[in-house]
C-alpha positions as a Python dict, from the first residue, in 0.01 Angstrom:
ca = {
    (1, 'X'): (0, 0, 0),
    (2, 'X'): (-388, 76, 28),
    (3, 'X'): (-467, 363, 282),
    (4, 'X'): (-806, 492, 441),
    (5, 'X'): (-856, 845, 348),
    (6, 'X'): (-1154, 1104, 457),
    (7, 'X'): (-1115, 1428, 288),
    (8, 'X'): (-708, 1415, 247),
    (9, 'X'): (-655, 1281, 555),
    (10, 'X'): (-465, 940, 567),
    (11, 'X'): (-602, 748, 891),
    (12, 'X'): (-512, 351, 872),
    (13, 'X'): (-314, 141, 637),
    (14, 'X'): (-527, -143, 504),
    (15, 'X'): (-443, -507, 455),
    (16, 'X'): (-751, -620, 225),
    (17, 'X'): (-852, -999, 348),
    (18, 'X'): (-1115, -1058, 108),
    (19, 'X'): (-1387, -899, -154),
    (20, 'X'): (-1689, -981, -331),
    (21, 'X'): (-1810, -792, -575),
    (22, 'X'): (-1788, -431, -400),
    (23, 'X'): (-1771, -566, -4),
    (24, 'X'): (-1489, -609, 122),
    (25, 'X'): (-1283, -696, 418),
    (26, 'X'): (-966, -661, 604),
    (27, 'X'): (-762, -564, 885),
    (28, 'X'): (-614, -199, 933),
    (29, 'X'): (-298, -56, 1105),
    (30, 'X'): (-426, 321, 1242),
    (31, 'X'): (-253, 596, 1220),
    (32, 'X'): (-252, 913, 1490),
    (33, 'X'): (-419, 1115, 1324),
    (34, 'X'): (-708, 846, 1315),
    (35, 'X'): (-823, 902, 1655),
    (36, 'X'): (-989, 1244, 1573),
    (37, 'X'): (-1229, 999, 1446),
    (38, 'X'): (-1247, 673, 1709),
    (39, 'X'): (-1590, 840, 1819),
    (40, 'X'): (-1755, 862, 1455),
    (41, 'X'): (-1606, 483, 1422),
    (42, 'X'): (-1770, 338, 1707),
    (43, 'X'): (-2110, 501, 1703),
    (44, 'X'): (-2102, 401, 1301),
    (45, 'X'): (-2052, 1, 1458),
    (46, 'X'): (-2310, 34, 1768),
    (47, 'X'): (-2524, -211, 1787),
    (48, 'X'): (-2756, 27, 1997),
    (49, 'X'): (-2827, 236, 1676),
    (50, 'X'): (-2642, 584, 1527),
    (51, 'X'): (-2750, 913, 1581),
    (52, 'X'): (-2648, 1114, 1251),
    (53, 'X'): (-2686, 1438, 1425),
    (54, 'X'): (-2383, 1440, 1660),
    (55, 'X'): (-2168, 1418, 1369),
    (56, 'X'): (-2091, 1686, 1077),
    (57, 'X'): (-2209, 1629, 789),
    (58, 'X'): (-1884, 1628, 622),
    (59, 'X'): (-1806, 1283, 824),
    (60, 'X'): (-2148, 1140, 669),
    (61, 'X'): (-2082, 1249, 345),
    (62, 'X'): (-1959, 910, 160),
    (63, 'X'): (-1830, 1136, -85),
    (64, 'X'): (-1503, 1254, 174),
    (65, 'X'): (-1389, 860, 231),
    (66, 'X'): (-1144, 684, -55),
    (67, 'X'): (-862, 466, -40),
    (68, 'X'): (-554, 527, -197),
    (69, 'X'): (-409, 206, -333),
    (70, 'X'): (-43, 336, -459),
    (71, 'X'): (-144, 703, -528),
    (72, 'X'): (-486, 619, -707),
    (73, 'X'): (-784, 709, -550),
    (74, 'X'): (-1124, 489, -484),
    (75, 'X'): (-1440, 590, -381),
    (76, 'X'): (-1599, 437, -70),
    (77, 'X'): (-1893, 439, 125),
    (78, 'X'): (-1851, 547, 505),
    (79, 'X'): (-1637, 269, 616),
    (80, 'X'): (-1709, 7, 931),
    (81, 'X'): (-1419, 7, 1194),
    (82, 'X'): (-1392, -236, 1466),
    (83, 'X'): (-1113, -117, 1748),
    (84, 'X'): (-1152, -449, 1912),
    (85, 'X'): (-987, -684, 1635),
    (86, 'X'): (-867, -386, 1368),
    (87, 'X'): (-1120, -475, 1111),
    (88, 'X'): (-1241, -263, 823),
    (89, 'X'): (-1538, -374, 630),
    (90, 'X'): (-1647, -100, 358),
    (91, 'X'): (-1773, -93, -30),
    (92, 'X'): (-1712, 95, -336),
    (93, 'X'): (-1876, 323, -470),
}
């Protein structure tokens, strides 16, 4: 199983749909706890632009977000959530 982490926080389970090279794609199953976060997610998708300072900088800090895949962890760059359909797009680090 391949989970969304920021910090130690587990926030979605993630079904990976397809990579190349270090982009990838897939769908994601939130959990509660993920919520905390649905404003970060959507301003980090607006199409209207992102204004870094009404986050902390912990949140834009790509080194806080991993996956674990099976208890090893990954390095990520901040990840790209899309509430409407559940899709993840991200890339390693």
């Amino acid at each position: 199983m391949v989970e969304l982490m920021y910090k130690t926080h587990k926030l979605a389970q993630i079904h990976i749909c397809h990579s190349e090279m270090f982009e990838v794609c897939g769908d994601y199953i939130e959990y509660p706890i993920a919520s905390e976060y649905r404003d970060f997610f959507n301003a980090i998708v607006c199409e209207d632009g992102f204004d870094e300072s009404q986050f902390d900088d912990d949140l834009l800090n790509a080194e806080n977000w991993f996956l674990c895949d099976d208890g090893k962890v990954i390095g990520i760059e901040i990840p790209a959530l899309y509430e409407e359909d559940h899709s993840i797009y991200f890339r390693y680090r």
